[in-house]
C-alpha positions in Angstrom: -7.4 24.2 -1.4 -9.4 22.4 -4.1 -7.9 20.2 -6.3 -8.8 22.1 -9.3 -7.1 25.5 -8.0 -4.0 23.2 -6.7 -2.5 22.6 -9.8 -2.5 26.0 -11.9 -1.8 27.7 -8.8 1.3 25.7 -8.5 2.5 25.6 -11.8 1.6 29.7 -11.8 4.5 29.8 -8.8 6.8 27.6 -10.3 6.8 29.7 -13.7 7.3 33.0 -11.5 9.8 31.7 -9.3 11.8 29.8 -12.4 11.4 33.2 -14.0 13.0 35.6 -11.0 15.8 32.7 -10.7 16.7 33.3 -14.7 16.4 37.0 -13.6 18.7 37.4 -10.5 21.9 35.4 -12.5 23.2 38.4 -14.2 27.0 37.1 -14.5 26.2 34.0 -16.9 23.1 34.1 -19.2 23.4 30.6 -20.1 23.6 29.4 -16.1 20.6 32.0 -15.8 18.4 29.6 -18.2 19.7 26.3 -16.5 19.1 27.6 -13.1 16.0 28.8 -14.3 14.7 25.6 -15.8 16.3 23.7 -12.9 13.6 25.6 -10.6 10.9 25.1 -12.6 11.3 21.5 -13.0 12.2 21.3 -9.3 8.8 22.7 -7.7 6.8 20.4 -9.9 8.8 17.0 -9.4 8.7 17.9 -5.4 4.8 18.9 -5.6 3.8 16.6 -8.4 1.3 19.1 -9.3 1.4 17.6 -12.5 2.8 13.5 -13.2 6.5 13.2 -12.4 6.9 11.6 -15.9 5.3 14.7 -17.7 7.5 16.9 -16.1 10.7 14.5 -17.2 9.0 15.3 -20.9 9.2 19.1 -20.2 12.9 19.2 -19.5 13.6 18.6 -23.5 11.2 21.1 -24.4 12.2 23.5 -21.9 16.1 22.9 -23.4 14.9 23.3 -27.0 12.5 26.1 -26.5 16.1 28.3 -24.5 18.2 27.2 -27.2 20.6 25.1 -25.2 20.0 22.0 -26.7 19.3 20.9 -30.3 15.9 18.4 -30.7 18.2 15.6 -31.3 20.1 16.3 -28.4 17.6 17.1 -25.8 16.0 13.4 -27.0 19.0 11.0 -27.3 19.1 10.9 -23.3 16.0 9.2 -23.8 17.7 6.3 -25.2 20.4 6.4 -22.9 21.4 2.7 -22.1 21.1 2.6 -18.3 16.9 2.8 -19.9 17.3 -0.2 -21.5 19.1 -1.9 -18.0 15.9 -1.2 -16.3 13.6 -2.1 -18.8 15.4 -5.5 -18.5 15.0 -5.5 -15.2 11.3 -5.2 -15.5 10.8 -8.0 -18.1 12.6 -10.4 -15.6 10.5 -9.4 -13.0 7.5 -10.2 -15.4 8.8 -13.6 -15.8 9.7 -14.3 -12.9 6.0 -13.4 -11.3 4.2 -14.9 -14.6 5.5 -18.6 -13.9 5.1 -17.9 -10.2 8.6 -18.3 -9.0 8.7 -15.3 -6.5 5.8 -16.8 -4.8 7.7 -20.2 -4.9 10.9 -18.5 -3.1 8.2 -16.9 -0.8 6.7 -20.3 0.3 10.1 -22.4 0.5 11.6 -19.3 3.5 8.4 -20.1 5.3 9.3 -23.8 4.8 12.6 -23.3 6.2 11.7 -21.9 9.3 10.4 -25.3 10.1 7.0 -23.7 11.7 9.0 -20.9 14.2 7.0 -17.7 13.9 10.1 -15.4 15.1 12.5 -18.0 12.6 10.4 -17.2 9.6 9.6 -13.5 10.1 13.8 -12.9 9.8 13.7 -15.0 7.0 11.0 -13.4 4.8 13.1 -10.6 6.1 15.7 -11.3 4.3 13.8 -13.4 1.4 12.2 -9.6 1.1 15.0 -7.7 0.5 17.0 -10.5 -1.7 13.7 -10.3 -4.1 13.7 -6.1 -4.0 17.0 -6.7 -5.4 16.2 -7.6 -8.7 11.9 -6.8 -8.9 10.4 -3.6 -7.7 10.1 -2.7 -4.1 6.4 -2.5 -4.4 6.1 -6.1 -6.0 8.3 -7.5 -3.5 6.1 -6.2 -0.4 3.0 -7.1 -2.6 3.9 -10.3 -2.6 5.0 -10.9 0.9 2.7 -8.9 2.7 -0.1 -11.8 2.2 2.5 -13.9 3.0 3.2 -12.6 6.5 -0.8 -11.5 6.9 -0.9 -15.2 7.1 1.4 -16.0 9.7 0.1 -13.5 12.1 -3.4 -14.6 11.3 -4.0 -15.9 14.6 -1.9 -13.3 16.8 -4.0 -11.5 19.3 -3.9 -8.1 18.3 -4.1 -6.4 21.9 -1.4 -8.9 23.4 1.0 -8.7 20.2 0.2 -5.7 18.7 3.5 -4.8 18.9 4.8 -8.1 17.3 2.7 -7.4 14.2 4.0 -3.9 13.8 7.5 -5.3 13.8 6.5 -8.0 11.4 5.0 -5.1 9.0 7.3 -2.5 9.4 10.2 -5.0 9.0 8.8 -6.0 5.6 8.4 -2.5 4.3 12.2 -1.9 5.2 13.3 -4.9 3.9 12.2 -4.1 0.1 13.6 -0.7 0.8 16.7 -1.6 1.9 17.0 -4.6 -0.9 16.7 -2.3 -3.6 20.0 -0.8 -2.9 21.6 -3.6 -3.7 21.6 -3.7 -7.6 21.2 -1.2 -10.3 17.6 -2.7 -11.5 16.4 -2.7 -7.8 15.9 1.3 -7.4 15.8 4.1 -10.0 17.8 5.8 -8.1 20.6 3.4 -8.5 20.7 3.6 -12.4 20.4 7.6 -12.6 23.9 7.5 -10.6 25.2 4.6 -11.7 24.8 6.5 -15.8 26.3 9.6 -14.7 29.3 8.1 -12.7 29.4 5.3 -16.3 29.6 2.2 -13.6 28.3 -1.2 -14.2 26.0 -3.7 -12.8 28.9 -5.4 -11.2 30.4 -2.1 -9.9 27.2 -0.8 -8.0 27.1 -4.2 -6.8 30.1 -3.7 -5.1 29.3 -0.7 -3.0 25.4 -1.6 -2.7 25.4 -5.2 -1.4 27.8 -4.1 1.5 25.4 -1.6 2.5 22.5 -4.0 2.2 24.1 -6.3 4.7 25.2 -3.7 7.2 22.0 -1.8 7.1 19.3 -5.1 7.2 20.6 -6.7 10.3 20.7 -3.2 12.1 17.8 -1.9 11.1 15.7 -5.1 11.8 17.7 -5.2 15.6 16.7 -1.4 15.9 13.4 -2.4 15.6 13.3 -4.7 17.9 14.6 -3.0 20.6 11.8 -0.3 19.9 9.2 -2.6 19.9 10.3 -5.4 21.8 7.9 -7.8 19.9 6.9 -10.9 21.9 6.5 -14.0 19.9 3.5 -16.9 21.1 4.4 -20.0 22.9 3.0 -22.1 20.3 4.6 -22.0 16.5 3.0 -21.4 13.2 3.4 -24.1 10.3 2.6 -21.7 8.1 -0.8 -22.6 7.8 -2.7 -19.3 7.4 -1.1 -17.8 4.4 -2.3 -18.6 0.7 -2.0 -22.1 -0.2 0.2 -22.4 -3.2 1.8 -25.5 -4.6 4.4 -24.6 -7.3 4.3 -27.0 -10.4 7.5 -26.7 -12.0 6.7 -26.8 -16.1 9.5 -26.3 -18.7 8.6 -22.9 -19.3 9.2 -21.8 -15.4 12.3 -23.8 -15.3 13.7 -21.7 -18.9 12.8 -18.8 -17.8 14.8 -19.3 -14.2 17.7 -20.2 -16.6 17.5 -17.3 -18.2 17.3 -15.1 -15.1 20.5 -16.8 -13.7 22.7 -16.6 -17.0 21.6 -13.1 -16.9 22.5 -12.5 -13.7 25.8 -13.9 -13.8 26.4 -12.1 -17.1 26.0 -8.6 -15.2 28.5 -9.8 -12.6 31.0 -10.6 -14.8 30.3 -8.4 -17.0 33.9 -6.7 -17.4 35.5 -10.2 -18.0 32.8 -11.1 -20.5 32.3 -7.9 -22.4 35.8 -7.9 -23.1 35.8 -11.3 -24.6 33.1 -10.2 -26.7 34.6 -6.8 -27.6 31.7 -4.6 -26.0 33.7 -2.0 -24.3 30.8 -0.3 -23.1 27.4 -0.4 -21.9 27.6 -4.3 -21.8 25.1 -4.7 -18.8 22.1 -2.9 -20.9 22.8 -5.2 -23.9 22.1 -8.2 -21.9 19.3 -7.0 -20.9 18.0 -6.1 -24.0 19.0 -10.0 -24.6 16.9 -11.0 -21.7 13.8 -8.8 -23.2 14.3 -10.2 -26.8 14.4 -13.8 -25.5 12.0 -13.9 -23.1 9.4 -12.4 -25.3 10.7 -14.0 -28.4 10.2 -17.5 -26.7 7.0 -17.3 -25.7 7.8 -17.2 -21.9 6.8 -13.9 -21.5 3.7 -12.2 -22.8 3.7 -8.7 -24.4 0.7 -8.2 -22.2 2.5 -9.5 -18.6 5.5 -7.1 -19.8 3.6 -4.3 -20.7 1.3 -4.2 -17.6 4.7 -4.7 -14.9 6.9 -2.3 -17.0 6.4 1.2 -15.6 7.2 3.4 -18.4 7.0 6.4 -16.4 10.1 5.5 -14.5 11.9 5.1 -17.9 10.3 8.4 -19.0 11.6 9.9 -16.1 14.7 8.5 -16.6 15.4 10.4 -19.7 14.0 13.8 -18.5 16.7 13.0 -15.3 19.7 12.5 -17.3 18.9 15.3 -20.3 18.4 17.7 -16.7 22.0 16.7 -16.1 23.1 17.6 -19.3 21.8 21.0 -19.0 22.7 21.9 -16.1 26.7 20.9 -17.6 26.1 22.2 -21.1 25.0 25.8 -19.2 27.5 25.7 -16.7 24.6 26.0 -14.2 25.7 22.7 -11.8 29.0 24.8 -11.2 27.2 28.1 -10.4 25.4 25.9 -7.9 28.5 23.9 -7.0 30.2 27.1 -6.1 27.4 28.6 -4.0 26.8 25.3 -1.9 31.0 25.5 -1.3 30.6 29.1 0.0 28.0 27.9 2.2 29.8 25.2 4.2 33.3 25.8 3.3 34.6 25.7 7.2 32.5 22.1 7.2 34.5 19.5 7.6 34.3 16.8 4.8 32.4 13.9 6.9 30.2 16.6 7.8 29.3 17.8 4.3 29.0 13.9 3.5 26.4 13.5 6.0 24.3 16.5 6.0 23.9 15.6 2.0 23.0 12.0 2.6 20.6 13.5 5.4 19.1 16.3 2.8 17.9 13.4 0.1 16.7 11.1 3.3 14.5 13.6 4.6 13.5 15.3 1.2 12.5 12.1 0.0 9.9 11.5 2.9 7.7 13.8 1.1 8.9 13.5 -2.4 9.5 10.7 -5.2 13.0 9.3 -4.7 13.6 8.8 -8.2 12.5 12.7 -9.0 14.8 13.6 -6.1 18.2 11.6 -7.2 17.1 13.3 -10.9 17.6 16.5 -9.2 20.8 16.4 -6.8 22.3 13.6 -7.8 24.3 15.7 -10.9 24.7 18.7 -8.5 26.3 17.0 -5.8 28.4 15.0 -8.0 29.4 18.7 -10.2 30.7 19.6 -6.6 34.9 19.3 -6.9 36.9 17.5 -4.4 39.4 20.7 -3.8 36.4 22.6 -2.0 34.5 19.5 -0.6 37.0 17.2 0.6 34.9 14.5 -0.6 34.7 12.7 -3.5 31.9 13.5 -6.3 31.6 10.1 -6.7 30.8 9.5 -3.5 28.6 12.0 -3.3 26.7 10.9 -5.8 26.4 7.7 -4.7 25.7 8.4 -1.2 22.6 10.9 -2.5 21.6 7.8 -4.8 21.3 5.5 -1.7 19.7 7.6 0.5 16.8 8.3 -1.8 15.8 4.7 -0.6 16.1 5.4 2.7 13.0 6.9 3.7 11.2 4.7 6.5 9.1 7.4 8.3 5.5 8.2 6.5 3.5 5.7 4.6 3.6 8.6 1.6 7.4 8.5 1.6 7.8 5.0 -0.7 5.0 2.4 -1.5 6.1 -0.3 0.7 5.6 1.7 3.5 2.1 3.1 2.1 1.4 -0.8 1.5 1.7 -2.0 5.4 0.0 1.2 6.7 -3.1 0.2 4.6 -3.3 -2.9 6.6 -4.9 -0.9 8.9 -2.5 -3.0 11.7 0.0 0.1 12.2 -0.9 3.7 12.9 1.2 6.7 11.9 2.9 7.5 15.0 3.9 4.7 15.5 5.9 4.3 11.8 6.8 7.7 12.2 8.5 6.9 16.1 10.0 3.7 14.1 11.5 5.5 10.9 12.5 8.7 12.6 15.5 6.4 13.8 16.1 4.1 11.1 16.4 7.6 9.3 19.1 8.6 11.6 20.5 5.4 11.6 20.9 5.0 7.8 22.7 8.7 7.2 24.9 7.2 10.3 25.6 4.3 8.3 26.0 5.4 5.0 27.7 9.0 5.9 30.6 6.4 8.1 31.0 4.0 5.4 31.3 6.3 2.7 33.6 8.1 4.6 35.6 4.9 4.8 36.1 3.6 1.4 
């Protein structure tokens, strides 16, 4: 289909089936109209037939335009805090990329493997997903990709082709996997994390543990599928980018400030109460961190504007004002209800799973953030009498498997990054992340189940 028929042909659908959705709910007219915008929004986050972010922008106008939300209403979601947490996040990023620091930590794991190829591939492993903790995913693999070009530079491609798919692949995952770890490291993270009102310290607490269970097995998973085989000789590291750091004052402040800030969102509930923020304490550190940082000259408003994706915070907004409608129309418990009826005889590690494996496998072919917008506030509107599960762990199990999606190069840009290397072919990342799919909902469905 052409590119210019795909677009009003889609949003043509999604207006008719949005439409016969409102239509068919004859018991409730208000869950009608959120079931009804709830479709509408849903075919176009899933198809993108127009930018994820513009659709976040309809949801408000949509809630307006029904008349179940005032303007000031349907907007205020767009200042919601955990917005301001993740704009945070990006200006440390900024900063820490601007003064070069990332590539610094880069360089010094490379350092540390004291010229083993297999020594420093596990540590830029795990360098990888440390970094996609606190930057984006897609900066992280950026940044390491050259990084690990260079230490396969001289690998013969026919005798360890293998070795440099597990070297790639294992890079991709490793940003993946690392941005589960904090609330700035996936957007996914923070649209839970402001519906279930937890803080940094709290995610922290359920997302590092899954971090270090799921890195260790997910790197020896693919290594018993590829069964790379690592060159007599050793690599000095050599190949990749020269880079010499040179430590100025400014690079050294603004590594101060990203540790005090740091350590401010871990103890943040000892600290805010000091202070006498009850809430929201994270995002005003961050706000802090953006003020400073900017204020002192370490960090442009150019450098901040061009890493920031305002989209993401766009979306954001249009995610959490979706939530709201589908509460304020009583629409999440229509849904709720008929999801119940469904499995009702499934037993509760069973329901756990088969909703961690729904966002995994959904998320393959659409954004993760758009997708955790979407089901993360139905799942967690789902009540523990008919589930057997927690709504809170729901939620936060559908929040971490959005990042969980290892199997097609269009499924998250770290994997779309290595696949353009031209070193890996489809199958072959779709043979790979087929089972570090099932291995995750294995994972996170039995460690859910066990807190």
């Amino acid at each position: 289909m052409p590119p210019r028929l795909r677009r009003p042909l889609i949003i043509f659908l999604a207006s008719c089936l949005g439409i016969l959705v409102y239509s068919m709910v004859e018991t409730d007219q208000e869950a009608a109209k959120g079931l009804g915008i709830l479709t509408f929004v849903a075919i176009l986050w899933l198809t993108e037939a127009i930018h994820i972010s513009a659709t976040a922008l309809l949801v408000p106008l949509l809630a307006v335009a029904t008349g179940i939300l005032t303007v000031k209403e349907a907007l205020s979601n767009f200042a919601n805090p955990i917005i301001y947490l993740f704009m945070g996040g990006f200006a440390l990023a900024a900063a820490l990329k601007t003064h070069y620091i990332d590539q610094w930590l880069a360089r010094r794991v490379v350092t540390m493997a004291a010229g083993h190829l297999k020594l420093a591939s596990l540590y830029l492993f795990g360098a990888t997903a440390f970094i996609s903790m606190w930057i984006s995913n897609t900066a992280t693999t950026a940044m390491m990709l050259p990084v690990m070009m260079g230490l396969t530079g001289k690998l013969d491609r026919e005798k360890h082709g293998k070795t440099l798919v597990f070297m790639l692949l294992g890079v991709a995952y490793s940003a993946n996997i690392g941005g589960i770890g904090t609330l700035v490291g996936s957007p996914p993270n923070a649209i839970a994390a402001s519906i279930l009102n937890m803080d940094f310290a709290s995610w922290m607490k359920v997302g590092i543990p899954v971090v270090v269970i799921l890195l260790p097995l997910t790197i020896g998973l693919l290594w018993l599928m590829l069964q790379p085989t690592f060159p007599d000789q050793d690599t000095e590291g050599k190949d990749f980018p020269a880079f010499k750091m040179s430590w100025t004052p400014q690079s050294i402040w603004v590594l101060v400030i990203f540790s005090i800030v740091v350590s401010l969102w871990l103890f943040s509930s000892q600290i805010s109460g000091l202070l006498g923020i009850t809430k929201d304490f994270d995002s005003f550190v961050a706000i802090g961190a953006v003020v400073l940082l900017l204020g002192s000259g370490l960090l442009s408003w150019n450098d901040f504007n061009h890493t920031t994706d305002w989209g993401v915070l766009l979306l954001f907004g249009g995610g959490i004002t979706l939530s709201l409608v589908l509460s304020e129309t009583h629409a999440s418990l229509f849904l709720a209800d008929s999801l119940v009826s469904w499995f009702k005889s499934v037993p509760p590690w069973v329901f756990l799973t088969l909703a961690i494996a729904l966002m995994v496998f959904l998320t393959e072919l659409a954004s993760n953030t758009a997708s955790a917008a979407l089901l993360v506030p139905i799942f967690f509107s789902l009540p523990y009498e008919d589930t057997g599960v927690a709504p809170e762990l729901l939620a936060i199990g559908v929040a971490i498997a959005a990042s969980c999606a290892f199997m097609l190069p269009v499924a998250t840009p770290p994997n779309a990054l290595v696949f353009g290397t031209g070193l890996i072919q489809q199958k072959q990342m779709v043979k790979c992340g087929v089972l570090v799919n099932l291995l995750c909902i294995c994972v996170l469905s039995l460690y859910l189940s066990l807190r």
